[in-house]
C-alpha positions as CSV (number, residue, x, y, z in Angstrom):
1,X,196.2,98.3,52.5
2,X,195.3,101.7,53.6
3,X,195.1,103.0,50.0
4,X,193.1,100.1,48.9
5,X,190.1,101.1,51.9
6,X,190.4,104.5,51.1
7,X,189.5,103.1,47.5
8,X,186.9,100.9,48.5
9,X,185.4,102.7,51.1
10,X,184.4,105.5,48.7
11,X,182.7,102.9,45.9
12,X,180.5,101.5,48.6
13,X,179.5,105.0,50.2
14,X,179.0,106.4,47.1
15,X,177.0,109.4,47.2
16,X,175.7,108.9,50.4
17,X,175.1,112.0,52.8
18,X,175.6,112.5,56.2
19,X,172.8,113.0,58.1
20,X,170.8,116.0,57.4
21,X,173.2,117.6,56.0
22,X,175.0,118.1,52.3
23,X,178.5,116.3,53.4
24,X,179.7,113.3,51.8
25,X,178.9,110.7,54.2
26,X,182.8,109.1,53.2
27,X,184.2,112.0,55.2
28,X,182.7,110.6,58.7
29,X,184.8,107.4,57.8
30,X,188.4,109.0,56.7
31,X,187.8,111.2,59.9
32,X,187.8,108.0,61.6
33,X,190.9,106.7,60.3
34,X,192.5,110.1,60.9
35,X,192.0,109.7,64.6
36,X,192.9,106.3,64.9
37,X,196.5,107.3,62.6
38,X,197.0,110.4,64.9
39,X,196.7,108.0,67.8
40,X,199.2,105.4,66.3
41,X,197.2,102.7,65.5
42,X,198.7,99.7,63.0
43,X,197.5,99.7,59.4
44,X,195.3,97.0,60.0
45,X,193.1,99.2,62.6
46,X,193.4,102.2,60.3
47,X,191.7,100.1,57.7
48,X,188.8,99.1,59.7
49,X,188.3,102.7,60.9
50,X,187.5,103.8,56.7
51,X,185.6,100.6,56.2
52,X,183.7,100.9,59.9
53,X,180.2,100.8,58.2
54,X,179.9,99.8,55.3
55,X,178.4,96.3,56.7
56,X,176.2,98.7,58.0
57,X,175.4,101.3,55.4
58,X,176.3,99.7,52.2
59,X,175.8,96.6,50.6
60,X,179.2,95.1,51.4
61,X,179.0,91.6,53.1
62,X,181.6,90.7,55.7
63,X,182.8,88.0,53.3
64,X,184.4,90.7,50.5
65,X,185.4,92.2,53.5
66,X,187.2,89.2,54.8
67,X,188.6,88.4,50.8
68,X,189.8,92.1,50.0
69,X,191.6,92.9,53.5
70,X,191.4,90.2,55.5
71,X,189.8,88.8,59.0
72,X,191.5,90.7,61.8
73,X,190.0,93.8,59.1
74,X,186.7,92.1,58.7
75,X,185.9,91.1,62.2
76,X,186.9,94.8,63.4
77,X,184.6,96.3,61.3
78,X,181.6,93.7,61.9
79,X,182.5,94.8,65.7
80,X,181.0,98.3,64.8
81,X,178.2,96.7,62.7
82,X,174.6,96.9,64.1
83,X,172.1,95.5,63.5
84,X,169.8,97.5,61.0
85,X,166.6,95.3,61.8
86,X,166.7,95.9,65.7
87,X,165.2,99.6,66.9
88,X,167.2,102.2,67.7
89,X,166.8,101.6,71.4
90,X,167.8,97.9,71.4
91,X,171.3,98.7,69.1
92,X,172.4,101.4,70.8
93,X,172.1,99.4,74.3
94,X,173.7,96.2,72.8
95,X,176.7,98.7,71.6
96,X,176.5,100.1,75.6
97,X,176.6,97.0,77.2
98,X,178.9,94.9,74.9
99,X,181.5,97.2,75.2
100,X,183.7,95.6,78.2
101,X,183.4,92.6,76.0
102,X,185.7,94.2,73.4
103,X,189.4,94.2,72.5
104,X,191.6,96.7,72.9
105,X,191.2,97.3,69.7
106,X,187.4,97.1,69.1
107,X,187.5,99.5,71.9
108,X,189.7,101.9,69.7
109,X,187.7,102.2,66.7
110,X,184.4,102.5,68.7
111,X,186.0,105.6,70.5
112,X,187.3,106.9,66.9
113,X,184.1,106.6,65.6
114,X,181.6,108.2,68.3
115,X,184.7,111.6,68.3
116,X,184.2,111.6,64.5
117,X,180.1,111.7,65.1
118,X,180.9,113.9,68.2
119,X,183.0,116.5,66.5
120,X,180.0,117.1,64.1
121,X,177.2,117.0,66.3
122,X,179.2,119.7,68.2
123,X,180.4,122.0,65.5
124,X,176.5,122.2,64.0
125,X,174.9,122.5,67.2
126,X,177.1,125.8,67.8
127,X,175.9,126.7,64.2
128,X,172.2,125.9,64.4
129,X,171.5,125.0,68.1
130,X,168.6,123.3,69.4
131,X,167.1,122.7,66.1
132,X,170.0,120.3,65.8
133,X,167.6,117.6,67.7
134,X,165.1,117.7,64.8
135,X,167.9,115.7,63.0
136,X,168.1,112.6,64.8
137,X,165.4,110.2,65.0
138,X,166.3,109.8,68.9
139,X,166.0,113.5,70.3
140,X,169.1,115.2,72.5
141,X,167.7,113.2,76.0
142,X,168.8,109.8,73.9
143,X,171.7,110.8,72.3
144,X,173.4,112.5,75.7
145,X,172.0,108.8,77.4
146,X,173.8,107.1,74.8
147,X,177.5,109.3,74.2
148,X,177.4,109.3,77.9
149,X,177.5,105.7,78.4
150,X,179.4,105.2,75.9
151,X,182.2,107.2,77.5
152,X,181.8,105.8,80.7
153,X,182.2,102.1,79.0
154,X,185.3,103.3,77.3
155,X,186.8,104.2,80.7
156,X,190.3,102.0,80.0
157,X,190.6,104.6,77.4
158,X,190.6,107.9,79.3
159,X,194.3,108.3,79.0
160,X,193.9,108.9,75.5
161,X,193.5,112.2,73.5
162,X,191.1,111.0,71.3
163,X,188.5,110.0,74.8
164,X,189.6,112.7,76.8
165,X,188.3,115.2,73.3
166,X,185.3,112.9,73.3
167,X,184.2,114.1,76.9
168,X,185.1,117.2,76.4
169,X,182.8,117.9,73.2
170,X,179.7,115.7,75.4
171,X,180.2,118.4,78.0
172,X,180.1,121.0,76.0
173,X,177.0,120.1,74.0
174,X,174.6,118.0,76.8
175,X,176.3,119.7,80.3
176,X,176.2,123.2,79.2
């Protein structure tokens, strides 16, 4: 099953980039199945974590999703799914506040998924610094709002490596 997301994963990201940069964008989702492997989650989980956003980002309906690789696979991945047509403000807050309405699981891959973005955010802001910002639609005030709460949702979790390296790469870009 794993092979067969890796597969499709790439033909729905395509060329896509990650944001302002020259990256593939696919490498933000096999980072996400990385961490979720190194932390011993089932194949099923993994899965999700390389398919996390293409309901999101691509044109991949939760349906194909459901006939390739199943529901538990599909409904994971439509659990990290926003909604493109909200603003930024509105998504981010519905991600916030669903959060203690999640599985154990759910909870997993959103954690997976905001250490992938985290590990990047931090490695180019001690490249390029404050100019960093200019990237995100939402400046650095937003984006420490939102990793922030987003960490203090995922409390249950703060046993694991994979939270406990999430707060550590918030501290050291937004508490320095």
């Amino acid at each position: 099953m794993v092979h067969k997301g890796i597969e499709f994963a790439v033909r729905a990201h395509g060329q896509q980039k990650r944001k302002g940069s020259d990256l593939l964008y696919i490498v933000h989702p096999f980072e996400t199945a990385l961490i979720l492997s190194q932390a011993g989650a089932n194949e099923t989980l993994i899965c999700a974590g390389l398919l996390h956003d293409t309901l999101e980002d691509t044109a991949v309906t939760y349906e194909q999703l459901q006939q390739e690789f199943g529901t538990a696979v599909a409904d994971l991945v439509q659990s990290r799914s926003e909604d493109k047509l909200k603003t930024w403000e509105e998504r981010k807050l519905a991600t916030v506040n669903g959060i203690q309405n999640l599985t154990y699981e759910q909870k997993l891959l959103l954690c997976a998924d905001k250490l992938s973005n985290m590990r990047s955010i931090a490695a180019d802001y001690q490249m390029i610094g404050e100019k960093l910002w200019e990237r995100f639609r939402r400046g650095r005030e937003s984006q420490k709002w939102y990793y922030g709460a987003i960490i203090t949702e995922l409390a249950q979790l703060e046993e694991l490596p994979m939270h406990q390296e999430l707060k550590h790469l918030y501290q050291i870009v937004f508490e320095k």
